[in-house]
Backbone bond lengths (Angstrom), bond angles and torsions (degrees), N, CA, C in turn:
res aa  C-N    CA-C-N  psi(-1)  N-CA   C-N-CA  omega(-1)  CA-C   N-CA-C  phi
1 X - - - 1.462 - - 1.529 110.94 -
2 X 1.562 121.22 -47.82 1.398 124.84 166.99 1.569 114.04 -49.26
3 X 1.299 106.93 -51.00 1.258 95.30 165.95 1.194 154.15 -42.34
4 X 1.840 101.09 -38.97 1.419 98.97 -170.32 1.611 88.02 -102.34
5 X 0.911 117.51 -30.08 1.846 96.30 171.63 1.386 117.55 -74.51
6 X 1.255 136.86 21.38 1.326 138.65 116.13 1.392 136.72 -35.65
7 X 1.769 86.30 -79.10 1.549 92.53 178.53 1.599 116.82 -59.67
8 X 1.475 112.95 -21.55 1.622 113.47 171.11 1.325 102.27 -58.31
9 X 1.207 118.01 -55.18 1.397 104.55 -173.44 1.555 128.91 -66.89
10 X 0.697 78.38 2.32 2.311 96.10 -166.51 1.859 86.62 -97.79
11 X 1.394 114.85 -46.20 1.614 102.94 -160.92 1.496 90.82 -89.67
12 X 1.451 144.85 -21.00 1.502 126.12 -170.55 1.719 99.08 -87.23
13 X 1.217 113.07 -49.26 1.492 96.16 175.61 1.354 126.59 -62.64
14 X 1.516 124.90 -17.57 1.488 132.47 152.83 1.246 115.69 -62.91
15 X 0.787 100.01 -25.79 1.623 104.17 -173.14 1.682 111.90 -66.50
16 X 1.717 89.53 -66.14 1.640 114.61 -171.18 1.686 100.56 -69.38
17 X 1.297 120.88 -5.16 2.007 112.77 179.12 2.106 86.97 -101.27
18 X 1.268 119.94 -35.36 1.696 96.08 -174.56 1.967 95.74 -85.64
19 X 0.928 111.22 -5.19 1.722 96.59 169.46 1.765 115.11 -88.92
20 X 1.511 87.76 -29.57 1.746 88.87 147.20 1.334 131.28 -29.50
21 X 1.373 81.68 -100.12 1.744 114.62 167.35 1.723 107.31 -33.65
22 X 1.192 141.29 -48.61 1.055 152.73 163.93 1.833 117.03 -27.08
23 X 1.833 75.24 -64.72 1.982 80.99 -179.83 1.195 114.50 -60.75
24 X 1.765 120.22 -35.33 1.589 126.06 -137.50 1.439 83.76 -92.98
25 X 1.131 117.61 -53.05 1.452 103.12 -151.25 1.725 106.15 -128.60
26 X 1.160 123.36 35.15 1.802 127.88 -175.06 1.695 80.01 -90.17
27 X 1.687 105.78 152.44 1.288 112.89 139.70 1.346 141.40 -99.44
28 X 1.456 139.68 -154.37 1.494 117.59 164.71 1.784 97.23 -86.07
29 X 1.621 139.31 -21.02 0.903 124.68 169.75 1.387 141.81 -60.27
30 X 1.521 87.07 -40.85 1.517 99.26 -178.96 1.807 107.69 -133.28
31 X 1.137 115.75 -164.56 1.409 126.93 167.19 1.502 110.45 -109.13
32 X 1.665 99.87 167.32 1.720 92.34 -176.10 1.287 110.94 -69.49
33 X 1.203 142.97 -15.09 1.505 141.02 -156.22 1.425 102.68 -114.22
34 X 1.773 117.68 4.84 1.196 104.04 163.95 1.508 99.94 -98.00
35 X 1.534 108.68 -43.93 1.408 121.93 -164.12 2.098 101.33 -58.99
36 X 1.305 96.81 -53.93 1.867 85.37 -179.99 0.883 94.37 -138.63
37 X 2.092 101.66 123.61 1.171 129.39 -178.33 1.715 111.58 -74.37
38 X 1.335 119.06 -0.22 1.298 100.76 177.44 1.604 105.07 -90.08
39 X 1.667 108.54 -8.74 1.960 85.84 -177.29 1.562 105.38 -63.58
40 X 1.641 119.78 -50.45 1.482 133.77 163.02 1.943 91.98 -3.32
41 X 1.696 96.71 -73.81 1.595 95.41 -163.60 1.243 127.72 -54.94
42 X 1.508 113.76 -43.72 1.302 138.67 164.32 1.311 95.66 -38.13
43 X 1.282 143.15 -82.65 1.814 148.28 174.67 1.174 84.72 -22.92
44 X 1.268 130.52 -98.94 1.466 121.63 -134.33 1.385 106.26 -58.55
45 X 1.445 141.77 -48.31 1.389 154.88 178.25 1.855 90.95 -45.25
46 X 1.175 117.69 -65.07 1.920 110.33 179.60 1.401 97.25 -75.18
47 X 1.364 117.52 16.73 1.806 80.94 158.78 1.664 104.05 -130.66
48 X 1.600 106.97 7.61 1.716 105.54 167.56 1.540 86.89 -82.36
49 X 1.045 115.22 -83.92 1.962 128.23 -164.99 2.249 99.80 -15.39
50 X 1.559 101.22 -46.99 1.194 97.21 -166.24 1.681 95.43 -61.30
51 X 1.503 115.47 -66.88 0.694 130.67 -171.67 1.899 114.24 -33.69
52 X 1.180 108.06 -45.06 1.929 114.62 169.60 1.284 108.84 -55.06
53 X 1.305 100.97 -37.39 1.739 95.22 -164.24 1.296 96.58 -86.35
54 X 1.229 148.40 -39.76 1.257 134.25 154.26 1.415 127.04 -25.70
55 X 1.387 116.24 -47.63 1.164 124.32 -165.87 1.883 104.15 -82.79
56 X 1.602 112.71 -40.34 1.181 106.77 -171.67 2.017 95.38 -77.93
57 X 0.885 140.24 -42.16 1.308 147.70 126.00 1.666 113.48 20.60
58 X 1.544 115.16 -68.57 1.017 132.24 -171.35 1.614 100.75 -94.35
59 X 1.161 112.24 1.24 1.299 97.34 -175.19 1.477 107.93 -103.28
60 X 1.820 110.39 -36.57 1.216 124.91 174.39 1.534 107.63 -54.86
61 X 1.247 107.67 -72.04 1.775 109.87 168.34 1.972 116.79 -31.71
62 X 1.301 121.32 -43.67 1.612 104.86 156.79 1.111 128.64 -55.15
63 X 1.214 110.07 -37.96 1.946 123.19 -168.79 2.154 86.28 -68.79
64 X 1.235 109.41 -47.12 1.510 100.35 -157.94 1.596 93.79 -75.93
65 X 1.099 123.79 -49.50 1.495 122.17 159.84 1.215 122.85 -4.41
66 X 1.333 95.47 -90.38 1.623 105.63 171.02 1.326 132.49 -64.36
67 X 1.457 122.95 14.04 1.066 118.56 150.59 1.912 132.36 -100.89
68 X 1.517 84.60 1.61 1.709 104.32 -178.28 1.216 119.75 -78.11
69 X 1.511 152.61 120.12 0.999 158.91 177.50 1.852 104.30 -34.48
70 X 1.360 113.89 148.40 1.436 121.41 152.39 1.672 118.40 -32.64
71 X 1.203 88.20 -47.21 1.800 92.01 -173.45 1.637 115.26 -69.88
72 X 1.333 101.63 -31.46 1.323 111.15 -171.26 1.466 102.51 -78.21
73 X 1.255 117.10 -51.02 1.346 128.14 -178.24 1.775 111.22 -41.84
74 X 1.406 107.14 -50.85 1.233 123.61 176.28 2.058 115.19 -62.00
75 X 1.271 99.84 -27.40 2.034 103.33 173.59 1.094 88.62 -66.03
76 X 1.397 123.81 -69.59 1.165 124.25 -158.08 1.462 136.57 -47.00
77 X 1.689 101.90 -55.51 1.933 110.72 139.06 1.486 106.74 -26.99
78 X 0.891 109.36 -63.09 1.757 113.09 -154.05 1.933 104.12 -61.98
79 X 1.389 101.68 -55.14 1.522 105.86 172.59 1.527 107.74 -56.26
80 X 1.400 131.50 -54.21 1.387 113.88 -174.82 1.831 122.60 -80.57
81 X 1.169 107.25 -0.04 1.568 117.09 157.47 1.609 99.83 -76.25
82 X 1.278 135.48 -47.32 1.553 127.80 -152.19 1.413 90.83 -88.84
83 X 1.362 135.30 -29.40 1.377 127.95 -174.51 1.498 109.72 -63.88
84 X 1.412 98.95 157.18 1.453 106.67 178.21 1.372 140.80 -49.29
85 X 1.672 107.61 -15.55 1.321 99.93 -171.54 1.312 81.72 -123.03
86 X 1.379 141.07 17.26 1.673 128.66 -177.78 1.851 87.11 -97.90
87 X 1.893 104.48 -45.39 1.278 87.27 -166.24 2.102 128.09 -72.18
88 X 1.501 96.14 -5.25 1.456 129.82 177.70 1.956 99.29 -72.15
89 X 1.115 126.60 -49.98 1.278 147.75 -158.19 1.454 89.30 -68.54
90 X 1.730 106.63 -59.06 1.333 120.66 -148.61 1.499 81.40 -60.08
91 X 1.493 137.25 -96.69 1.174 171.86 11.19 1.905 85.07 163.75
92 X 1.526 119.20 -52.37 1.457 119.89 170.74 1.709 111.80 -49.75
93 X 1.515 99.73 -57.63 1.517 107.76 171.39 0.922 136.06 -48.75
94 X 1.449 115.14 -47.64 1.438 136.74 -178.93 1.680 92.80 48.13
95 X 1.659 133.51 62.22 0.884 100.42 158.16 1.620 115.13 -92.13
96 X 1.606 103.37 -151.65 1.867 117.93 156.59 1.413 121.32 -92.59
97 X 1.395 127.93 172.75 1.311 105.15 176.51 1.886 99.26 -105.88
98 X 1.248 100.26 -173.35 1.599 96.74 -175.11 1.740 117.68 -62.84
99 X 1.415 93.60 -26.15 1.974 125.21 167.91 0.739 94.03 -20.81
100 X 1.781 100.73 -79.76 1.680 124.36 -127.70 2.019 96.21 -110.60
101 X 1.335 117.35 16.65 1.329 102.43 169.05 1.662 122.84 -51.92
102 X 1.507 101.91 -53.81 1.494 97.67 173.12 1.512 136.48 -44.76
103 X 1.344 109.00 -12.69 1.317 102.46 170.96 1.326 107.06 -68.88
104 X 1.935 142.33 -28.24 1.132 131.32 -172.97 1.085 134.03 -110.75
105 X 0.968 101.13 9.84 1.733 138.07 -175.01 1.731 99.42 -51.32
106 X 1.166 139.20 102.74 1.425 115.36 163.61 1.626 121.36 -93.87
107 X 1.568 100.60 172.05 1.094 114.12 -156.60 1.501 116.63 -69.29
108 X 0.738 142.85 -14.68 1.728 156.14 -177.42 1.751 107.03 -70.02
109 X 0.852 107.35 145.94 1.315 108.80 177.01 1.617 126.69 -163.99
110 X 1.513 114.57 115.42 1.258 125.54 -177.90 1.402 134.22 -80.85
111 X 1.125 153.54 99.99 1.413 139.17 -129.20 0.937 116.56 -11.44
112 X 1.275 126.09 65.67 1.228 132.40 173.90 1.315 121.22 87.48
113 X 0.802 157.15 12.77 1.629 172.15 66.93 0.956 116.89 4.96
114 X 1.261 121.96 95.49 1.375 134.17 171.07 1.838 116.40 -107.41
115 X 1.497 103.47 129.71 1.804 121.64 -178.61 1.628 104.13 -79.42
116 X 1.732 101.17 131.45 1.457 105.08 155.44 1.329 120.60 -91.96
117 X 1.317 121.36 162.65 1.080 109.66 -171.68 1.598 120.58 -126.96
118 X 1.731 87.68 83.28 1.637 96.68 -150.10 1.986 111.80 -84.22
119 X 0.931 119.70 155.15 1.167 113.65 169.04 1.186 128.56 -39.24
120 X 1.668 130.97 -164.15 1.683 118.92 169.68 1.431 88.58 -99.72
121 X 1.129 145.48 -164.52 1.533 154.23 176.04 1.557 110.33 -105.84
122 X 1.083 130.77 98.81 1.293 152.76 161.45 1.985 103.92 14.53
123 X 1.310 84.68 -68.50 1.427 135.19 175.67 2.382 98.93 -21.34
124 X 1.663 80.88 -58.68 1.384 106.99 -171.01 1.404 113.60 -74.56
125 X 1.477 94.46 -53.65 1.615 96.83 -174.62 1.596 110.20 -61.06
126 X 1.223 123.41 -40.87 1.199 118.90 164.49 1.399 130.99 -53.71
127 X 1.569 116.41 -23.86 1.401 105.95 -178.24 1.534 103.14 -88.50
128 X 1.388 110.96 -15.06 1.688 127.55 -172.19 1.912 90.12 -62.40
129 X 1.606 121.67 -58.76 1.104 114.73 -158.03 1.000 111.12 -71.71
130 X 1.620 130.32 -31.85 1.158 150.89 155.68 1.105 109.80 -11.62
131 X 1.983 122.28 -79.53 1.424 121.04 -175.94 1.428 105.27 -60.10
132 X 1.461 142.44 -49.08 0.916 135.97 -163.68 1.813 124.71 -45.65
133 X 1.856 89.06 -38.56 1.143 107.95 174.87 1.689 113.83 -66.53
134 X 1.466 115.27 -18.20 0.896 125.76 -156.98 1.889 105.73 -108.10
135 X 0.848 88.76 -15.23 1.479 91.95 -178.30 1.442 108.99 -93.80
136 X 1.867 99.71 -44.46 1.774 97.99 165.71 1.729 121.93 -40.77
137 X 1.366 108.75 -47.43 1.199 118.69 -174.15 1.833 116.61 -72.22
138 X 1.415 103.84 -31.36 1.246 109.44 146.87 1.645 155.21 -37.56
139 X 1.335 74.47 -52.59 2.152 103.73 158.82 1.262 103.26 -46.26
140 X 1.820 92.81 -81.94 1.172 115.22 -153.12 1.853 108.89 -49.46
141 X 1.177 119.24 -61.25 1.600 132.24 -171.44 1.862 94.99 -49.05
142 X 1.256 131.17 -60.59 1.344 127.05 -142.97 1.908 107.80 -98.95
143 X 1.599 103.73 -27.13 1.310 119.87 -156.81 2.185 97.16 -111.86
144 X 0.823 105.19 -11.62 1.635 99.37 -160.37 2.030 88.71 -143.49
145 X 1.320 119.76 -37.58 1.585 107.93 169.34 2.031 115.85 -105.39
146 X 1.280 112.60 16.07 0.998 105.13 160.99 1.601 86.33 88.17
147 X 1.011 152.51 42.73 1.859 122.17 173.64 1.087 122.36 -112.40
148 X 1.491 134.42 119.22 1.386 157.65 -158.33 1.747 91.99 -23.37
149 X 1.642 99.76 125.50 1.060 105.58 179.12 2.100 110.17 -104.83
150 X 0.800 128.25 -164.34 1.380 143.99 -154.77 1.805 92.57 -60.11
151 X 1.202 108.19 -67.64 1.628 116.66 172.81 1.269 116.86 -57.81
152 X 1.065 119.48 -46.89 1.704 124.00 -174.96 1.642 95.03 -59.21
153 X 1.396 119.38 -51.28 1.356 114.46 -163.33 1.833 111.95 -79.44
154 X 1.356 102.24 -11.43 1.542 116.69 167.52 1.663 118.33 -70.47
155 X 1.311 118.58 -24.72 1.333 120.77 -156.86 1.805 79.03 -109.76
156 X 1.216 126.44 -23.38 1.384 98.26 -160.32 1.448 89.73 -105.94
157 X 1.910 147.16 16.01 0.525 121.36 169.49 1.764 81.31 -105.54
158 X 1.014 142.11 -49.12 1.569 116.22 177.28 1.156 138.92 -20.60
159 X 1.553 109.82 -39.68 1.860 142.27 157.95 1.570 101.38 -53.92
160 X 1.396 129.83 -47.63 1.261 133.81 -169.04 1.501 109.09 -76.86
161 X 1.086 125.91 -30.33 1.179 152.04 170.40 1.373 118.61 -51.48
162 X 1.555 104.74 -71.03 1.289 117.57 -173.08 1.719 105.38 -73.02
163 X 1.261 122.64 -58.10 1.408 105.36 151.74 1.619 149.99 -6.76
164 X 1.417 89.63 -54.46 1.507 122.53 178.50 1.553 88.95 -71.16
165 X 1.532 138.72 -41.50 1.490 121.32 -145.49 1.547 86.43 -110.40
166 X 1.083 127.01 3.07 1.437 139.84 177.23 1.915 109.29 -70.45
167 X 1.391 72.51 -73.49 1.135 93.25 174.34 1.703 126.56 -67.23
168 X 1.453 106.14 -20.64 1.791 100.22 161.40 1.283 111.88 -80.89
169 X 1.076 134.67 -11.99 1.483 145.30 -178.07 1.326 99.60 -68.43
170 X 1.239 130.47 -64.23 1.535 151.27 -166.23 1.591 89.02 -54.70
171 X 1.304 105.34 -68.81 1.674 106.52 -164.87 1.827 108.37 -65.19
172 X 1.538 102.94 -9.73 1.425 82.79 -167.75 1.603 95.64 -143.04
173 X 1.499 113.79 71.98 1.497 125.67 -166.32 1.883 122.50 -42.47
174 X 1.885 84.46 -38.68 1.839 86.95 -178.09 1.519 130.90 -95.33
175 X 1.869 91.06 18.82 1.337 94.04 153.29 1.209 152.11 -71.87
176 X 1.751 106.14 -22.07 1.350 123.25 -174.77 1.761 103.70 -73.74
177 X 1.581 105.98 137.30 1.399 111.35 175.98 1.729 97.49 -140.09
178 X 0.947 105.18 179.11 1.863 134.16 -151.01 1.742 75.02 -63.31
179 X 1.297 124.75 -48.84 1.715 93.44 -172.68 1.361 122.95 -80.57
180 X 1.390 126.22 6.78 1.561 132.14 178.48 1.363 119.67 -124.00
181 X 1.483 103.92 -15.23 1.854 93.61 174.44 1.026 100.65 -50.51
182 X 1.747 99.65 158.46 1.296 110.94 142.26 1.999 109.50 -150.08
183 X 1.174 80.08 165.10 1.554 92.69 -171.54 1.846 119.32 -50.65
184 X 1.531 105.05 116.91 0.899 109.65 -167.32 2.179 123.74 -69.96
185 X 1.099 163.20 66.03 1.078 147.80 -146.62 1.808 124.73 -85.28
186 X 1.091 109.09 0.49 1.360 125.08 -158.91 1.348 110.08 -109.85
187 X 1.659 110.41 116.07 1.835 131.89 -145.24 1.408 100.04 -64.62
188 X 1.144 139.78 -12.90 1.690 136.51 166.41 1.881 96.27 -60.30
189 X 1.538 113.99 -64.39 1.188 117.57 -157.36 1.531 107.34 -60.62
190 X 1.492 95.99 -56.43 1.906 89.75 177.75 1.273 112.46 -58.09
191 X 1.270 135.74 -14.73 1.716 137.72 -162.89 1.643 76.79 -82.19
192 X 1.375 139.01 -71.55 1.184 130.06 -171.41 1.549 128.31 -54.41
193 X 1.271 105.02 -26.48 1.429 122.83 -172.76 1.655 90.39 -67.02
194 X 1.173 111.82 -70.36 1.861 132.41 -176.08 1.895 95.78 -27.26
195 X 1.183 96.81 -67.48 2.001 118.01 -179.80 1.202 97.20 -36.10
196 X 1.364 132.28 -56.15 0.978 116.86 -160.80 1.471 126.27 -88.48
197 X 1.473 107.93 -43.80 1.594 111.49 138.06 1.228 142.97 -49.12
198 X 1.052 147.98 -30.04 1.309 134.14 107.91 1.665 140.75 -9.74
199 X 1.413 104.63 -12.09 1.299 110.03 -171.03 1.582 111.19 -116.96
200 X 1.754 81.00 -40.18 2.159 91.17 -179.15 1.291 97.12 -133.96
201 X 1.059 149.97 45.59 1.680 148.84 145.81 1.735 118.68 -129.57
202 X 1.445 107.67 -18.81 1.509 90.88 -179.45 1.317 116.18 -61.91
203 X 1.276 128.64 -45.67 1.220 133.81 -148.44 2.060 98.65 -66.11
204 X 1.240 116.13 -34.88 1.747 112.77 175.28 1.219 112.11 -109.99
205 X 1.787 123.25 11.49 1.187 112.00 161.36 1.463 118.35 -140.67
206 X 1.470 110.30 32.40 1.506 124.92 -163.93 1.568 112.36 52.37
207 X 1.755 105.77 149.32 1.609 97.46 156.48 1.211 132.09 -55.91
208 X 1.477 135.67 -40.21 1.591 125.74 152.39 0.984 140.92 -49.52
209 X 1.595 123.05 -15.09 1.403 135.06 -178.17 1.315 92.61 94.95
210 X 1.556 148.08 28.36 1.314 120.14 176.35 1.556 107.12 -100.64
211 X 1.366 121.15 -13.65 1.530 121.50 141.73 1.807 87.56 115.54
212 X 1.402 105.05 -172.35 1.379 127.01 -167.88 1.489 136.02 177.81
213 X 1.375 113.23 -64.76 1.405 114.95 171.01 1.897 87.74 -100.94
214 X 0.931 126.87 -56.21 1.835 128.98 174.78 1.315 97.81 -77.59
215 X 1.450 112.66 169.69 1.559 129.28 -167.76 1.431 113.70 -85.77
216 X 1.514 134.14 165.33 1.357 122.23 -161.41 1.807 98.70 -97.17
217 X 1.124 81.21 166.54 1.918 85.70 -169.91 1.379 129.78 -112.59
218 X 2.304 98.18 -4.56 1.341 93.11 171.55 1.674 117.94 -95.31
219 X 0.955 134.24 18.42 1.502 118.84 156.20 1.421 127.11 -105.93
220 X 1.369 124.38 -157.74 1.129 134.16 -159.86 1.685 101.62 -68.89
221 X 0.978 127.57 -47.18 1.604 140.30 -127.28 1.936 110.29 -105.51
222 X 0.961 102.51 106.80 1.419 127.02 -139.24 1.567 90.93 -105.41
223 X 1.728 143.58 109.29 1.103 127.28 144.89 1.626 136.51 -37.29
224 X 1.661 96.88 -47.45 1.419 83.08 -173.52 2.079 92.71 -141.68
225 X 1.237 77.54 45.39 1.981 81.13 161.76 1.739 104.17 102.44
226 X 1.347 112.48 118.28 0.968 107.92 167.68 1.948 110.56 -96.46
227 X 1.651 97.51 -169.12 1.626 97.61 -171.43 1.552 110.54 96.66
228 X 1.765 128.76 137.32 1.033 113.31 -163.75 1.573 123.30 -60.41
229 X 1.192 121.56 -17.03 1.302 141.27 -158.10 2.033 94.06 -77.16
230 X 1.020 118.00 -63.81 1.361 121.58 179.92 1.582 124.69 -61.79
231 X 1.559 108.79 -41.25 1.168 121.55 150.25 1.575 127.51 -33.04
232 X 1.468 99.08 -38.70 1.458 99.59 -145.05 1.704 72.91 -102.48
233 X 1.414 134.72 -38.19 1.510 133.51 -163.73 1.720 99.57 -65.84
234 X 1.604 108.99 -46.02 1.137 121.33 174.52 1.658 122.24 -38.96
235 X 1.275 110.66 -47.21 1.430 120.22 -174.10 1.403 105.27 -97.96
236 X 1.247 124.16 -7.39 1.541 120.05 -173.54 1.807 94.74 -100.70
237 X 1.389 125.02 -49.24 1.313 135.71 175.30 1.644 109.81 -61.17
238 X 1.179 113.61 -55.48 1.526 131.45 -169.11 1.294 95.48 80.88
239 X 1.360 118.33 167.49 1.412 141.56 -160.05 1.387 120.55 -52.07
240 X 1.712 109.80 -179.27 1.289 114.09 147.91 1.897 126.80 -31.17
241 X 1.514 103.79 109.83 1.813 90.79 164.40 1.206 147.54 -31.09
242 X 1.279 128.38 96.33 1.682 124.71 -166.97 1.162 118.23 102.78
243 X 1.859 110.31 -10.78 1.571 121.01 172.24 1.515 116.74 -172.34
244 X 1.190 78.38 148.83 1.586 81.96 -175.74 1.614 117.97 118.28
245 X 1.278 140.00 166.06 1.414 134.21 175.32 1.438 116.14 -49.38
246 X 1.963 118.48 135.72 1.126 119.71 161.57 1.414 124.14 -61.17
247 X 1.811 116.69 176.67 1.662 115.91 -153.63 1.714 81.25 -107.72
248 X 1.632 111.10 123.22 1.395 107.07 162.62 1.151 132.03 -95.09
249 X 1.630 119.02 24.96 1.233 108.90 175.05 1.170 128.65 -67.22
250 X 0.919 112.85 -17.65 1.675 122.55 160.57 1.357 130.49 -62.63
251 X 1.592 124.05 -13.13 1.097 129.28 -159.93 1.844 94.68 -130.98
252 X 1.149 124.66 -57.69 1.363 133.18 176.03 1.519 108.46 -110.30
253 X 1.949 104.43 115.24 1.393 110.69 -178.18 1.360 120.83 -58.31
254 X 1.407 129.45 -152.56 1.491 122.08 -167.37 1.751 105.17 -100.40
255 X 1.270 136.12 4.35 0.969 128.16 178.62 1.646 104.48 -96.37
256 X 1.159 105.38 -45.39 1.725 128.46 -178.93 1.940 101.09 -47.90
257 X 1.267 108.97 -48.84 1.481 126.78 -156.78 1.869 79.99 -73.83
258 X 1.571 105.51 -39.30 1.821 99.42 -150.34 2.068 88.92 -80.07
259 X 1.352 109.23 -21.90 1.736 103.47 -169.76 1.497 93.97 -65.93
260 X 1.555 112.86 -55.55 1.738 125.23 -153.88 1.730 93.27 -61.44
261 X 1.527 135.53 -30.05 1.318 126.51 -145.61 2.160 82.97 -106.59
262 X 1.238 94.46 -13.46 1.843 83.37 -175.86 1.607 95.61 -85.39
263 X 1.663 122.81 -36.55 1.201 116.87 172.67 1.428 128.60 -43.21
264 X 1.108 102.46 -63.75 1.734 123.16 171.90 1.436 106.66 -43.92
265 X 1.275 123.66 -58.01 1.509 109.45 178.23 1.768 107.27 -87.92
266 X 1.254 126.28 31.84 1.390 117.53 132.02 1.312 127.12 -99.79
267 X 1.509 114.52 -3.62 1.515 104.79 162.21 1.526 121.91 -79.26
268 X 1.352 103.00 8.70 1.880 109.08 173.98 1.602 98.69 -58.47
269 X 1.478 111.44 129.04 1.206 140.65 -176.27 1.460 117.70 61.83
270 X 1.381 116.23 15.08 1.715 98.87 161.68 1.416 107.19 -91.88
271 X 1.523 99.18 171.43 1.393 125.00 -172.20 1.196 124.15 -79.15
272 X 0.905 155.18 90.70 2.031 146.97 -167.50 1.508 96.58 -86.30
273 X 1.425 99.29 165.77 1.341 115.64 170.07 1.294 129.18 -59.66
274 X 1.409 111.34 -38.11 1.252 116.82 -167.02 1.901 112.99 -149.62
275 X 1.500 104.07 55.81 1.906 102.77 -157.13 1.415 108.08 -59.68
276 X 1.217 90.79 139.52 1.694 112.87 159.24 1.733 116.99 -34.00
277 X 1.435 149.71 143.76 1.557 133.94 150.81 1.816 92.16 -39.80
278 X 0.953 107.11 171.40 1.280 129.12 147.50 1.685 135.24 -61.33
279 X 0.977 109.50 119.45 1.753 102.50 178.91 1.346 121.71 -140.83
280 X 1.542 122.62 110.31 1.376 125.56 163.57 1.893 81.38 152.24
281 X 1.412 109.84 -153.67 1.432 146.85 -129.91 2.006 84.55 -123.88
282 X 1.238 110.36 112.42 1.587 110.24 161.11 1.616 100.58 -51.54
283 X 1.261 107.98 141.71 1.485 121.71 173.99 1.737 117.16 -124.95
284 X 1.219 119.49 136.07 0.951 117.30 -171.38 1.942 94.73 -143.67
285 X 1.467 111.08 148.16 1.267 119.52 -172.37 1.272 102.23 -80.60
């Protein structure tokens, strides 16, 4: 019994200093015990120290032990059986005492080895009815009322997910790079995309996109890759070496680059005034 209300005490105050440590100093990246390895140390150091004092603890308590009379020894039994958590202890166990084993003793006997024939442990049977109860309710909710089963709840946290990365995108524009754009369709973005082309692309690719000093942009035929991904590498890299359009990442951040490159491939199939021949490699997605 000393024992294990020891180690209770050794694991709740360990417990309650890394849930500490947890609140004070975790980030959203990591936890505190990844982020600083000395709380880690700190833990183990409060859980030898606890651990000594337990032991010198338990050691003092023998020495006083053994100097206590039979009789005394026996109040003391008696008080920590009547206390609250001896009589809680008892009552989980449901065992016998060493007394009263013979009452369960059965009759069979293996070289000498003889079985008691003790109850299940209180303790058990209750957690036994527990699942049962728990499994009924299980059925019933997922199998007989329809409730999101293993997949259902997979697809809608993927949905939750992608949302979530939607939405960090939005809040955090110059994250997107050549492996995560994607094509923008929504009349705010092209209205900006247009603005900006209009401002730094007409002049080498006409205001319609039918092009001029650079190649025209409403047909198929793609110099160096069509699809938003190339588009968008295209204008973030800038061109062919020694020719071709400069790299604006320097000038227009990564959301700006991702509006102007969704624009451009919505002028696929309009008409310009005056189009360019064609130049590059038909492209197809």
């Amino acid at each position: 019994m000393k024992n294990l209300l020891a180690l209770i005490r050794i694991l709740i105050i360990v417990g309650f200093a890394a849930l500490a440590a947890e609140y004070f100093f975790s980030t959203e990246e990591n936890s505190a015990i990844a982020t600083y390895p000395e709380i880690s140390i700190f833990l183990v150091f409060l859980t030898i120290v606890l651990i000594v004092i337990e032991m010198i603890s338990y050691r003092v308590e023998e020495i006083a032990e053994s100097l206590l009379t039979d009789e005394q020894k026996a109040q003391i039994a008696q008080q920590e059986e009547q206390s609250w958590f001896g009589r809680l202890y008892k009552k989980l166990l449901d065992q016998k005492s060493l007394d009263k084993e013979s009452e369960i003793i059965l009759d069979h006997n293996y070289d000498g080895i003889q079985e008691l024939d003790n109850n299940l442990p209180p303790w058990w049977v209750y957690l036994f009815y527990a699942c049962v109860i728990f499994a009924g309710i299980y059925l019933v909710r997922f199998h007989f009322l329809g409730g999101a089963n293993q997949e259902e709840e997979y697809r809608l946290e993927v949905v939750a997910a992608q949302q979530a990365m939607e939405a960090y995108k939005k809040a955090n524009p110059n994250m997107i790079d050549i492996e995560n754009v994607t094509l923008l369709t929504d009349a705010t973005d092209l209205q900006a995309g247009k603005d900006i082309y209009q401002t730094n692309c007409f002049l080498c690719h006409a205001p319609d996109g039918g092009g001029g000093i650079g190649p025209n942009l409403v047909d198929e035929y793609w110099i160096l890759g069509g699809g938003i991904k190339n588009v968008f590498k295209t204008i973030t890299e800038g061109g062919r070496s020694g020719k071709g359009m400069e790299a604006w990442k320097s000038k227009l951040n990564a959301k700006q680059r991702q509006q102007v490159a969704s624009y451009v491939l919505s002028l696929q199939g309009t008409t310009p005034v005056s189009p360019k021949p064609a130049q590059g490699d038909l492209w197809s997605e």
